[in-house]
N, CA, C and O atoms as a MOPAC input file, in Angstrom:
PM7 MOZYME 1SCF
protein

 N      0.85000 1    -1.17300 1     0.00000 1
 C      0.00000 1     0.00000 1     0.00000 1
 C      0.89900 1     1.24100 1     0.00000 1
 O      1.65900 1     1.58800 1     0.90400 1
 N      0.68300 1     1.83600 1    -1.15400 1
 C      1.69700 1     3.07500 1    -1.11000 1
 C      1.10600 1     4.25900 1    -0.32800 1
 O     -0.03900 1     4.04100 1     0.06800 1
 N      1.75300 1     5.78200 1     0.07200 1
 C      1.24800 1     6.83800 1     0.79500 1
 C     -0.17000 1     7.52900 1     0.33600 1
 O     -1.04800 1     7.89900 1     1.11500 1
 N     -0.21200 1     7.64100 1    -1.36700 1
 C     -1.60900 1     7.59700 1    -1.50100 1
 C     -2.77200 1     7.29200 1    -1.58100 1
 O     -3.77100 1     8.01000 1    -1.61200 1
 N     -2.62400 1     5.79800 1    -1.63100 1
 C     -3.48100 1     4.96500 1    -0.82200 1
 C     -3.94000 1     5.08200 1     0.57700 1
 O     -5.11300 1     4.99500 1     0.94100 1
 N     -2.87700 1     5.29300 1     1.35400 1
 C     -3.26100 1     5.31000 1     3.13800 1
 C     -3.74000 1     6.67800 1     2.90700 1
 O     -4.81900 1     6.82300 1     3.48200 1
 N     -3.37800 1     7.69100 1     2.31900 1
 C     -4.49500 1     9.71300 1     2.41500 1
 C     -5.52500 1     9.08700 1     1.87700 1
 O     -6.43300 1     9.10000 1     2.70800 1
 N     -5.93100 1     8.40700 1     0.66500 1
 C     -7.52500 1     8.43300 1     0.46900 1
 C     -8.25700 1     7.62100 1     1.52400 1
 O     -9.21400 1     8.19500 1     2.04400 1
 N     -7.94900 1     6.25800 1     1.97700 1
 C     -8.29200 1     5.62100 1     2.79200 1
 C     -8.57100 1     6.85400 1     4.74500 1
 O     -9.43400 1     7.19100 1     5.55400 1
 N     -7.21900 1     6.97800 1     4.46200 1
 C     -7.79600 1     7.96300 1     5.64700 1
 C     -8.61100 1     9.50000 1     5.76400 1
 O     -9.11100 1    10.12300 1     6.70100 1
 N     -8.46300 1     9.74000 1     4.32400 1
 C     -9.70100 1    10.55200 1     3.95500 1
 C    -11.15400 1    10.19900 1     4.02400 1
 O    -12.09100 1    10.90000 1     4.40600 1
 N    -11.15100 1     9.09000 1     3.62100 1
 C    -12.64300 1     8.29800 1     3.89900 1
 C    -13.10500 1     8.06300 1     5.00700 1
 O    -14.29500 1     8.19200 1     5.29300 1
 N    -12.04000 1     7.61100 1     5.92600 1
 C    -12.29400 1     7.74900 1     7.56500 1
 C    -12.74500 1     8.62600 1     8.05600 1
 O    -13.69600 1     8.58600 1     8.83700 1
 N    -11.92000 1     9.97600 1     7.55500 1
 C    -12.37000 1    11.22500 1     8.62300 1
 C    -13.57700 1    11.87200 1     8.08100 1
 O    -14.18100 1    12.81700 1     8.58700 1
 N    -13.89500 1    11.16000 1     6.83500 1
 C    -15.33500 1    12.13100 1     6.67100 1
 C    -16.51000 1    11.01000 1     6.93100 1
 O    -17.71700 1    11.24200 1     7.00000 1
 N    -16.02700 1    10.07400 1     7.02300 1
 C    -17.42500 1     9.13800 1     7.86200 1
 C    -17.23400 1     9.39100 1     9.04500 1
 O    -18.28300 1     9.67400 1     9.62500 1
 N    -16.37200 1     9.41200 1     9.64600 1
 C    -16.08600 1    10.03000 1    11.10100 1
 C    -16.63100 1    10.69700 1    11.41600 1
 O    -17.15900 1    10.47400 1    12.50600 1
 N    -16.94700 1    12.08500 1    10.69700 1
 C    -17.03400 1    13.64600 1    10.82100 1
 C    -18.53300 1    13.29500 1    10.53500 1
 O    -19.22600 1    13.83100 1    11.39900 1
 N    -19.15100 1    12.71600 1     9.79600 1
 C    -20.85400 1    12.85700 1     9.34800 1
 C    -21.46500 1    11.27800 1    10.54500 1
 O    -22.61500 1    11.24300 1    10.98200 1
 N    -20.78400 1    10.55700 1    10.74600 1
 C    -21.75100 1     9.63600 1    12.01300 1
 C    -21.43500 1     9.79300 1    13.12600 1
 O    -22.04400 1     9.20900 1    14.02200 1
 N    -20.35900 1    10.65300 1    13.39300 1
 C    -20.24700 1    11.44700 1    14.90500 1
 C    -21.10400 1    12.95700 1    15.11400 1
 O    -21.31400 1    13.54900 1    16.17300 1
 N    -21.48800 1    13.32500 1    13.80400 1
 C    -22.15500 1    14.82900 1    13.66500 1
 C    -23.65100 1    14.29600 1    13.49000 1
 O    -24.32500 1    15.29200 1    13.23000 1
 N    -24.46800 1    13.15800 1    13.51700 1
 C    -25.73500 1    12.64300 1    13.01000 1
 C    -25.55800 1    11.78300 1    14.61200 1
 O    -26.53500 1    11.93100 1    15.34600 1
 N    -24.78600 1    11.20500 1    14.99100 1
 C    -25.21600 1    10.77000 1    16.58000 1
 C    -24.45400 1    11.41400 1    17.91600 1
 O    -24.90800 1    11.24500 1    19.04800 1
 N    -23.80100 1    11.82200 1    17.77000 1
 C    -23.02100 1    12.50500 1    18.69400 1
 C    -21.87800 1    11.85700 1    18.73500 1
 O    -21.81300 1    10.79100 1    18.12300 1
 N    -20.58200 1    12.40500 1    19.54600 1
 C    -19.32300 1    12.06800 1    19.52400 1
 C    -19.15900 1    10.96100 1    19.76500 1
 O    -18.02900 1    10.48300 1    19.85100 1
 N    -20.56400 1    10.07500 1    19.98300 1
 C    -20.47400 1     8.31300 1    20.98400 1
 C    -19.41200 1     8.14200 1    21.52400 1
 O    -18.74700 1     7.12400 1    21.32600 1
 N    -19.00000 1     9.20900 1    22.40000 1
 C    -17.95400 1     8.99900 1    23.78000 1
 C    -16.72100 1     8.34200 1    23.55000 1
 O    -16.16800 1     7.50100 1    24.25800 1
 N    -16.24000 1     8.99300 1    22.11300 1
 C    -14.68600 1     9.54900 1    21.06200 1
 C    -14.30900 1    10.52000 1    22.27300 1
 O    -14.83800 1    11.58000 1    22.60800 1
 N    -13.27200 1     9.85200 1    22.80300 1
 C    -12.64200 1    10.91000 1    23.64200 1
 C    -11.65300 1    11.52100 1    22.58800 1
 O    -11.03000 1    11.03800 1    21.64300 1
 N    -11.76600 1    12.85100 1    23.16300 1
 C    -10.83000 1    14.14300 1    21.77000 1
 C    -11.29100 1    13.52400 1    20.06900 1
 O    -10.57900 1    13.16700 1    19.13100 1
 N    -12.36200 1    13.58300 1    20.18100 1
 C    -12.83600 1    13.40700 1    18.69800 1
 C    -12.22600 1    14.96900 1    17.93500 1
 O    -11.66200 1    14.98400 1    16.84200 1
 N    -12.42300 1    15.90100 1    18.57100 1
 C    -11.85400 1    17.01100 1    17.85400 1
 C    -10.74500 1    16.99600 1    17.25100 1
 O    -10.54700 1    17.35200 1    16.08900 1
 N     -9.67900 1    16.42600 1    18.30200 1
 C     -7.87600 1    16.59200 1    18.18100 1
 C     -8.16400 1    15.24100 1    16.90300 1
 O     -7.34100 1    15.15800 1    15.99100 1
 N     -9.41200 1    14.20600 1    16.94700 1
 C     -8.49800 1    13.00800 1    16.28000 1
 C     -8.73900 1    13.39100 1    14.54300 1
 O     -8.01400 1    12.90700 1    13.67500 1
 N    -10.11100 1    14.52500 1    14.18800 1
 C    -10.18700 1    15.12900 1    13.10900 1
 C     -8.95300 1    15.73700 1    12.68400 1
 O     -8.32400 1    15.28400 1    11.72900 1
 N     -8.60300 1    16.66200 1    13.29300 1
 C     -7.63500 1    17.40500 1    13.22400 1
 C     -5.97700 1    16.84000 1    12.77100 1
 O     -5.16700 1    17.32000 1    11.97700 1
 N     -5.92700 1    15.93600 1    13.42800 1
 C     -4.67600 1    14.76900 1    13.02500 1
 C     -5.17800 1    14.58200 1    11.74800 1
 O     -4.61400 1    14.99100 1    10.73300 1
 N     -6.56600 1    13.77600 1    11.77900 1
 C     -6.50500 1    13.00300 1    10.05300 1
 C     -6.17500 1    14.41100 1     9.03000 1
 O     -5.17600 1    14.40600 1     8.31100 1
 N     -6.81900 1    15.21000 1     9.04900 1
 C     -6.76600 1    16.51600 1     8.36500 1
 C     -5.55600 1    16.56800 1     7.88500 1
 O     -5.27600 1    16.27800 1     6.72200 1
 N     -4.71600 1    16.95700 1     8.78600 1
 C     -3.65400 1    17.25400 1     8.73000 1
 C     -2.94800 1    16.20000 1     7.68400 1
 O     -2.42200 1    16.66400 1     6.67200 1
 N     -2.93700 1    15.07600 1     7.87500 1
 C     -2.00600 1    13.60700 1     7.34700 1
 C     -2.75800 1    13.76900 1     5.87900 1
 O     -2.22900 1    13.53700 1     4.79200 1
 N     -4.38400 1    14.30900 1     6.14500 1
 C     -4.74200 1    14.09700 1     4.52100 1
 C     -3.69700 1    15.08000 1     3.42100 1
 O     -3.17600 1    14.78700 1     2.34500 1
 N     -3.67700 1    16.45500 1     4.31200 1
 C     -3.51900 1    17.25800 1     3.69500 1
 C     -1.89600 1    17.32600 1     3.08300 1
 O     -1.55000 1    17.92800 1     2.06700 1
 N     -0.84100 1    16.37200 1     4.19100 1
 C      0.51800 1    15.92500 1     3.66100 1
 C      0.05300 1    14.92800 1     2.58900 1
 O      0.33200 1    15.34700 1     1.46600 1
 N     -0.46400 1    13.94000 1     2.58800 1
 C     -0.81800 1    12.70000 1     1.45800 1
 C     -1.02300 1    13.03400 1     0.48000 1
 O     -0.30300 1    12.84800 1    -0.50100 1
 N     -2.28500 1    13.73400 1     0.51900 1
 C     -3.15300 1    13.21200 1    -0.45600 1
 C     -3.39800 1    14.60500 1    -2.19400 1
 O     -3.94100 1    14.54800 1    -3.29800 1
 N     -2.68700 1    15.51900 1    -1.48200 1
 C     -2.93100 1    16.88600 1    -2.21700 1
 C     -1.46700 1    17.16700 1    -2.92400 1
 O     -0.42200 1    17.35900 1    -2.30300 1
 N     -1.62800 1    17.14700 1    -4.42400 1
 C     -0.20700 1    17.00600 1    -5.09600 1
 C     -0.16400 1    18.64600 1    -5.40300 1
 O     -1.05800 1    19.45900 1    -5.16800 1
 N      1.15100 1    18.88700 1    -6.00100 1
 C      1.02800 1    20.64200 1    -6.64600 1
 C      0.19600 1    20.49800 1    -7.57000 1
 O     -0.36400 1    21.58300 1    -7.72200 1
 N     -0.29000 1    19.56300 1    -8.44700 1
 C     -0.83500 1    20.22300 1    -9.51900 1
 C     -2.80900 1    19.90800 1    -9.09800 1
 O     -3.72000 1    19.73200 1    -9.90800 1
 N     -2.85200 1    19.93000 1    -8.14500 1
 C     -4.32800 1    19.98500 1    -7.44600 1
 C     -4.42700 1    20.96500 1    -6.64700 1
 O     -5.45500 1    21.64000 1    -6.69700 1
 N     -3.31800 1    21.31700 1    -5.64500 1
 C     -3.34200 1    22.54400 1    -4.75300 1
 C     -4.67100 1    23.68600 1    -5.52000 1
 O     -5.82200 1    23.78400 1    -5.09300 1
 N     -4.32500 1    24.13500 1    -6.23200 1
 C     -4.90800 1    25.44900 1    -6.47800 1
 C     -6.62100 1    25.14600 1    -6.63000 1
 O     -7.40500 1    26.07800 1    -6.45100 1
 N     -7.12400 1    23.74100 1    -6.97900 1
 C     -8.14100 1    23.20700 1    -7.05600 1
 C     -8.77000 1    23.16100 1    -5.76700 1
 O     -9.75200 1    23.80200 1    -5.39300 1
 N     -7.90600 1    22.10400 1    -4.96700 1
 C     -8.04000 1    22.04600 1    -3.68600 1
 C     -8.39400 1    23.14900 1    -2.65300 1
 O     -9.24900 1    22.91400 1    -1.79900 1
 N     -7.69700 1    24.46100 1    -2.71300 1
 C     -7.68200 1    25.17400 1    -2.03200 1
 C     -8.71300 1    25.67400 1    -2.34500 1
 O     -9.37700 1    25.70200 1    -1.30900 1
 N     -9.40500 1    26.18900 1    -3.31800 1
 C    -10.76600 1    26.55300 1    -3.77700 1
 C    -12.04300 1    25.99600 1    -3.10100 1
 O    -13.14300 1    26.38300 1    -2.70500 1
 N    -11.38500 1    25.01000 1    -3.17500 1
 C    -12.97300 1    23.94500 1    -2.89800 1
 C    -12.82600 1    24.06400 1    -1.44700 1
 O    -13.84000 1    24.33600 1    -0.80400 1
 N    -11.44000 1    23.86000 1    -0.68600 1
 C    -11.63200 1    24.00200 1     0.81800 1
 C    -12.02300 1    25.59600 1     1.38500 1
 O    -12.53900 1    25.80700 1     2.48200 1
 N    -11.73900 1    26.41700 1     0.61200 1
 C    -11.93300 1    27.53200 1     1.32700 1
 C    -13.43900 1    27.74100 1     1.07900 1
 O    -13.92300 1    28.36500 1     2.02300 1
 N    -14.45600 1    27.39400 1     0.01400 1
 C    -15.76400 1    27.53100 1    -0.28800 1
 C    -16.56900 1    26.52800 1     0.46700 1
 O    -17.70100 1    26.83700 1     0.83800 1
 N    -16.00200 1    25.18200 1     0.75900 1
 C    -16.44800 1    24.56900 1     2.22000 1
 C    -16.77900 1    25.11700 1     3.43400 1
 O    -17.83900 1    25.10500 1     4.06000 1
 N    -15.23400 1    25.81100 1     3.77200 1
 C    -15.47400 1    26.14100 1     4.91500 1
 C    -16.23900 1    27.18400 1     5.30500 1
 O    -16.96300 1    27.28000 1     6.29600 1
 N    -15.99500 1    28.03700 1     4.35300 1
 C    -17.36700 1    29.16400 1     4.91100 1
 C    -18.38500 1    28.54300 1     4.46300 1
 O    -19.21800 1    28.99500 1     5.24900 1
 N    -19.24500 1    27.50300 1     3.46700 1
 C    -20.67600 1    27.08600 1     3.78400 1
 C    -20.79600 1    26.40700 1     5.09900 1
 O    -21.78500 1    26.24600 1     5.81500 1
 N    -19.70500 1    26.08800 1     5.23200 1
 C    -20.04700 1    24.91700 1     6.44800 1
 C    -20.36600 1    25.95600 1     8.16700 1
 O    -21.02400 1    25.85600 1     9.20200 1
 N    -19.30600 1    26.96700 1     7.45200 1
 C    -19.73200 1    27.87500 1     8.85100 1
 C    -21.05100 1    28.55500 1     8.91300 1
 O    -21.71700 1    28.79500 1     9.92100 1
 N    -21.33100 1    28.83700 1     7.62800 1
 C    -22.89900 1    29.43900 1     7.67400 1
 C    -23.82200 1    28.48000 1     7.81000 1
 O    -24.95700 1    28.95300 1     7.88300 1
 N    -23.76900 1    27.29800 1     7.87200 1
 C    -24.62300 1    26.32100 1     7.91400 1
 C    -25.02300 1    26.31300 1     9.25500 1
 O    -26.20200 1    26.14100 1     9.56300 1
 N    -23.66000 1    26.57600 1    10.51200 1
 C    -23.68800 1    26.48500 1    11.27700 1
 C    -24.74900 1    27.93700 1    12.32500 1
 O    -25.26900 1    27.68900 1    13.41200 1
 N    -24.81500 1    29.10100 1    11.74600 1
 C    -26.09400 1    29.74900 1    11.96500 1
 C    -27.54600 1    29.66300 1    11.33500 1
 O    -28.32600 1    30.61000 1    11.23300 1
 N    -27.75700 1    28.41300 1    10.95000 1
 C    -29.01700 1    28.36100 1    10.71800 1
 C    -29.88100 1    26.87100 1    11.60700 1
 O    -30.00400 1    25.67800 1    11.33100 1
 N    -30.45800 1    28.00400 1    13.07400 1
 C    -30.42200 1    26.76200 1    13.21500 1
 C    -32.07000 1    25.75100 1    12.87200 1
 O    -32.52700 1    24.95100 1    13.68900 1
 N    -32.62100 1    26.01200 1    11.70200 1
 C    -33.70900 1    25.14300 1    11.23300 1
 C    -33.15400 1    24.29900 1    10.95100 1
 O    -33.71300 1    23.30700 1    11.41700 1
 N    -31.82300 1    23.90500 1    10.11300 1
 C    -31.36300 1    22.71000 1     9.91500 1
 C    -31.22100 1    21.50600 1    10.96600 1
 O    -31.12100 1    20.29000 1    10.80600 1
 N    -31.25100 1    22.27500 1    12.03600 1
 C    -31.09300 1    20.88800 1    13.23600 1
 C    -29.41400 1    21.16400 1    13.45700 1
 O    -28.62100 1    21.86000 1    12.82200 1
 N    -29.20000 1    19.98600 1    15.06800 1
 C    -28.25100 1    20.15200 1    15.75900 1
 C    -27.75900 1    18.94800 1    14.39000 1
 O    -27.06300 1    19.55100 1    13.57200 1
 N    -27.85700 1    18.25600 1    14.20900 1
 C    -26.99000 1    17.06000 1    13.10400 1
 C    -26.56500 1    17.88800 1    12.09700 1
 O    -25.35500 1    17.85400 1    11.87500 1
 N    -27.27600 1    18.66900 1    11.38600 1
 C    -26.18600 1    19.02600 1    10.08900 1
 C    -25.32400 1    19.93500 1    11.02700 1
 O    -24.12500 1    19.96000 1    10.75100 1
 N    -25.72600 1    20.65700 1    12.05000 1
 C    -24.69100 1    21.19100 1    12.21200 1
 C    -23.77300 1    20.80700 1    12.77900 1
 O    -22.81300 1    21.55900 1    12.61100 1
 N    -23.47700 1    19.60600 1    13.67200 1
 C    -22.52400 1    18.85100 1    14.23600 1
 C    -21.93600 1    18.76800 1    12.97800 1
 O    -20.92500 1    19.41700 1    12.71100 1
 N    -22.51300 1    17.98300 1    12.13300 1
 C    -21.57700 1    17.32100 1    10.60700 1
 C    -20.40800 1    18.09200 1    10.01500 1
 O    -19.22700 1    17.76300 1     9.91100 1
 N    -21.37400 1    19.78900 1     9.46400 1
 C    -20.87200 1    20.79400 1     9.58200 1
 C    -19.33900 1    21.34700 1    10.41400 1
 O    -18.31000 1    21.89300 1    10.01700 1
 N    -19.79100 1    20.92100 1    11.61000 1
 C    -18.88700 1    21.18000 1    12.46200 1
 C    -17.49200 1    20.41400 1    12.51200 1
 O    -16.35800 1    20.63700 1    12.93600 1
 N    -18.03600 1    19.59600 1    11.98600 1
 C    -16.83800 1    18.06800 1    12.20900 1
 C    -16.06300 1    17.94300 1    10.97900 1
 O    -14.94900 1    17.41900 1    10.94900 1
 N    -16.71200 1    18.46800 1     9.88700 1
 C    -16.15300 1    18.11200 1     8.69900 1
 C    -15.26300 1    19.57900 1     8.88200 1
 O    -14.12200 1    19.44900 1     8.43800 1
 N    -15.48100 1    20.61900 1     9.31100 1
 C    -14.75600 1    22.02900 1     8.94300 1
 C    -13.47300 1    21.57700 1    10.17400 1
 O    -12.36900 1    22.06900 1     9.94000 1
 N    -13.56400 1    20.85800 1    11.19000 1
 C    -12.55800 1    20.52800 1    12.16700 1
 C    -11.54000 1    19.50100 1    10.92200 1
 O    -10.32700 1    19.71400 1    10.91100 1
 N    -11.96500 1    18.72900 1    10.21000 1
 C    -11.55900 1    17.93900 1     9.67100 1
 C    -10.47500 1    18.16300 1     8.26300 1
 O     -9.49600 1    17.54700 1     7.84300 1
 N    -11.36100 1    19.58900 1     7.74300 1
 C    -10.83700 1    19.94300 1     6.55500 1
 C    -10.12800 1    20.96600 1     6.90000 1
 O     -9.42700 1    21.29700 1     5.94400 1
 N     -9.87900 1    22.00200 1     8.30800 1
 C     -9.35600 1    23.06300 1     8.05800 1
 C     -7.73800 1    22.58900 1     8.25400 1
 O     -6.81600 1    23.16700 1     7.67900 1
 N     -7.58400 1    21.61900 1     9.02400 1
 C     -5.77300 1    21.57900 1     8.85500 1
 C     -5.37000 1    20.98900 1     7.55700 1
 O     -4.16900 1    20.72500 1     7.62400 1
 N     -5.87200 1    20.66600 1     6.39100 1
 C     -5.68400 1    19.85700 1     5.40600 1
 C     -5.32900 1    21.18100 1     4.59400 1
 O     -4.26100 1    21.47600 1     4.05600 1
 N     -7.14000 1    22.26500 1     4.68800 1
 C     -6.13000 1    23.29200 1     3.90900 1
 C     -4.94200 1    23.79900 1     3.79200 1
 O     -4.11800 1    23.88300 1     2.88100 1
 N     -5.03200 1    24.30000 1     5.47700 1
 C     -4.04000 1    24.77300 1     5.70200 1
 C     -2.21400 1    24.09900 1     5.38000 1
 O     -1.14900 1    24.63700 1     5.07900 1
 N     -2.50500 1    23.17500 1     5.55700 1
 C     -1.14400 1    21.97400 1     5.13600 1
 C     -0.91800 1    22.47500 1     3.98900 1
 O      0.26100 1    22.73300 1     3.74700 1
 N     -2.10300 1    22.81500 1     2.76800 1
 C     -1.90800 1    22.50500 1     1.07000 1
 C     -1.74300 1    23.99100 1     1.06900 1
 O     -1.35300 1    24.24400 1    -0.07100 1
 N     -1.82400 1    24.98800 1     1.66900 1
 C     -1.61000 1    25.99700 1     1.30500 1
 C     -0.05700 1    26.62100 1     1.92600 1
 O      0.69300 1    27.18300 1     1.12800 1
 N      0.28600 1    26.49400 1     3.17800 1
 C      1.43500 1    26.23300 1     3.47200 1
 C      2.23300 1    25.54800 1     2.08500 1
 O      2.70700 1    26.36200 1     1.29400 1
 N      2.37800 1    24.17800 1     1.79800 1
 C      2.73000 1    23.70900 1     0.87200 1
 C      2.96400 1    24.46900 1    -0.70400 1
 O      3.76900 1    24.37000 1    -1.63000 1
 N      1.76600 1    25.25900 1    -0.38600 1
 C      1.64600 1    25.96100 1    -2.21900 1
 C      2.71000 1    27.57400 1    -2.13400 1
 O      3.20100 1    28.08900 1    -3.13800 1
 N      2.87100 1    28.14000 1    -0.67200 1
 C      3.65200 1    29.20700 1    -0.45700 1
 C      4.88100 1    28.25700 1    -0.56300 1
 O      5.67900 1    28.45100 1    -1.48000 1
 N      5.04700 1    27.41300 1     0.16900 1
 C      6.45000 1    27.49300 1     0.52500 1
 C      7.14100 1    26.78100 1    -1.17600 1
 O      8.30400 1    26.99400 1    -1.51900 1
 N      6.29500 1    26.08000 1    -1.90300 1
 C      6.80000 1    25.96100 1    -3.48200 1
 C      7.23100 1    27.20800 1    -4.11700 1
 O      8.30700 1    27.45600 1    -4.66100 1
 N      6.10600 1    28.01600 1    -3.93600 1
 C      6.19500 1    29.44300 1    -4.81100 1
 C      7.29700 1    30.04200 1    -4.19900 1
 O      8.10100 1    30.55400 1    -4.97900 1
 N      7.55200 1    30.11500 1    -2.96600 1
 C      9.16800 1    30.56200 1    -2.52200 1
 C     10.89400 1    30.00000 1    -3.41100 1
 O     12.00000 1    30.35900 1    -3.81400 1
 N      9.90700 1    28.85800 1    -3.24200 1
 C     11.07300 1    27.50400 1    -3.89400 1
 C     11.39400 1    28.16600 1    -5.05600 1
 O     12.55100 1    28.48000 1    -5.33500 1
 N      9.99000 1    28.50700 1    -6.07900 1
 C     10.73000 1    28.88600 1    -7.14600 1
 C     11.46800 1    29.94200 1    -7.78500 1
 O     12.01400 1    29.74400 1    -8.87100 1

């Protein structure tokens, strides 16, 4: 199993993670927060090459603010917004990794 194999695989984790811990509650995941935050992070070393960055970063930064506005509405219910909540814990160190990554190239060059 090579490294991009284990980022998609553990990409898949943290967003089933993030949507059946945000639809039932944390089911007593001690530091469910910190353990999003790790996968995030590992996705965001894995799984995001230079020539996706600029894709990537698009799509994460237009996530995260729906996901935050999702989070003031509250007709949707406490579940989307847990989900909401879990997936933006999940995706914001990933951005941040790929964007770090995309400065410190553009320095490189």
């Amino acid at each position: 199993m090579n490294m991009s194999q284990i980022g998609r695989y553990l990409f898949l984790a943290g967003v089933l993670l993030s949507v059946v811990t945000g639809l039932a509650g944390n089911l007593g995941i001690p530091n469910l927060g910190l353990i999003l935050v790790v996968l995030g992070a590992i996705v965001g070393f894995l799984n995001v090459s230079g020539a996706e960055s600029r894709t990537f970063l698009i799509a994460g930064i237009a996530f995260l603010a729906t996901a935050g506005a999702l989070n003031g509405i509250p007709a949707l219910g406490d579940s989307i917004a847990g989900i909401a909540a879990n997936l933006s814990a999940f995706a914001s160190p990933a951005v941040l990794i790929v964007a770090l990554k995309s400065l410190m190239s553009t320095v490189g060059d």
